[in-house]
N, C-alpha and C positions, 0 to 999 in steps of 0.2 A: 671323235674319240671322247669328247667331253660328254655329251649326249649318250654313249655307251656306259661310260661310271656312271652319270647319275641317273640311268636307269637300273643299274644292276643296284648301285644301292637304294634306290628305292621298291623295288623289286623286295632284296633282303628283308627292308625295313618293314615292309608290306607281310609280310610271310612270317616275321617274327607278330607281331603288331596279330594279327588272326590266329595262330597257332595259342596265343593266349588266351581266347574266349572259352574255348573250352575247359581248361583250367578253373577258372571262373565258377563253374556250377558242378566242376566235376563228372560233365555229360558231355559228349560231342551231340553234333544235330541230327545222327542218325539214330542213338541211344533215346533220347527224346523224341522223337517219332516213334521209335517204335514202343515207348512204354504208353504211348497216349496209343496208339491202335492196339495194345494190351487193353489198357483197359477198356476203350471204345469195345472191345469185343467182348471180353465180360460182361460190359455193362448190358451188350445186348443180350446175350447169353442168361443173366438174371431175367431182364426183360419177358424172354421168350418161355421162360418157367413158368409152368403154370401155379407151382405154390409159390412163387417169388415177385413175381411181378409187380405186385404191390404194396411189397414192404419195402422199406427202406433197409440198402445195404448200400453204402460206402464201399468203393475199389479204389486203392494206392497202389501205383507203381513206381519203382523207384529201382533202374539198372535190371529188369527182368523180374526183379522180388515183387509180387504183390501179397496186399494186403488187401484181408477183409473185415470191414465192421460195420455194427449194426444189429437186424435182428430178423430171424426166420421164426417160423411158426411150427418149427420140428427139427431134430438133431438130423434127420433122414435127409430134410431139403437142406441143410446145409452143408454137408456131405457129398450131394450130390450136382450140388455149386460148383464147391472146391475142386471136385474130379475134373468137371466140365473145366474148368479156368486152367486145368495143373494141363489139359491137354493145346491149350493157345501156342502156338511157334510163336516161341521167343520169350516164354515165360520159365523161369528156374526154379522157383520156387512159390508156395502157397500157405500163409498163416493166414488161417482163420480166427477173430476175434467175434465169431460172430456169437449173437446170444439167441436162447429160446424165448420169443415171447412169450409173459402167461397170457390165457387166454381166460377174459374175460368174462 
């Protein structure tokens, strides 16, 4: 019978003690996952553009919202970034910060 309480309170103690981690950052482990394969897919998604590929653009996620910054070489390829990312499952929302480059 001793062995039953001090499993069950450790048990409790265990369950409170982890229900706190997430508190912590304000994300559970599945929210963070999937804002890291948010952006993981973005980033590919920029990657595979052909006006984008190699400029530099920054992707933040944070709870489904991302964020973009940085810099595209046309109001057009950045437009059509943003479309591409606003279509990701699991993404809510799309701010773009991005700038035009001048062009040299």
């Amino acid at each position: 019978m001793k062995n039953f309480v001090l499993l069950t309170v450790l048990m409790i103690f265990g369950a409170a003690l982890f229900s706190g981690c997430a508190s912590m950052t304000g994300q559970t482990a599945g929210e963070k996952i999937d804002d890291a394969t948010i952006t993981s897919e973005a980033n590919a998604l920029i990657v595979k553009d052909p006006d984008a590929q190699f400029l530099k653009i920054n992707v933040d996620t944070t709870h489904g919202d991302v964020v973009l910054t940085g810099f595209v070489n046309s109001e057009e390829t950045g437009e059509r970034i943003e479309g591409k990312i606003k279509q990701i499952r699991g993404v809510k929302s799309v701010k773009s910060l991005l700038k035009v480059e001048e062009k040299k």
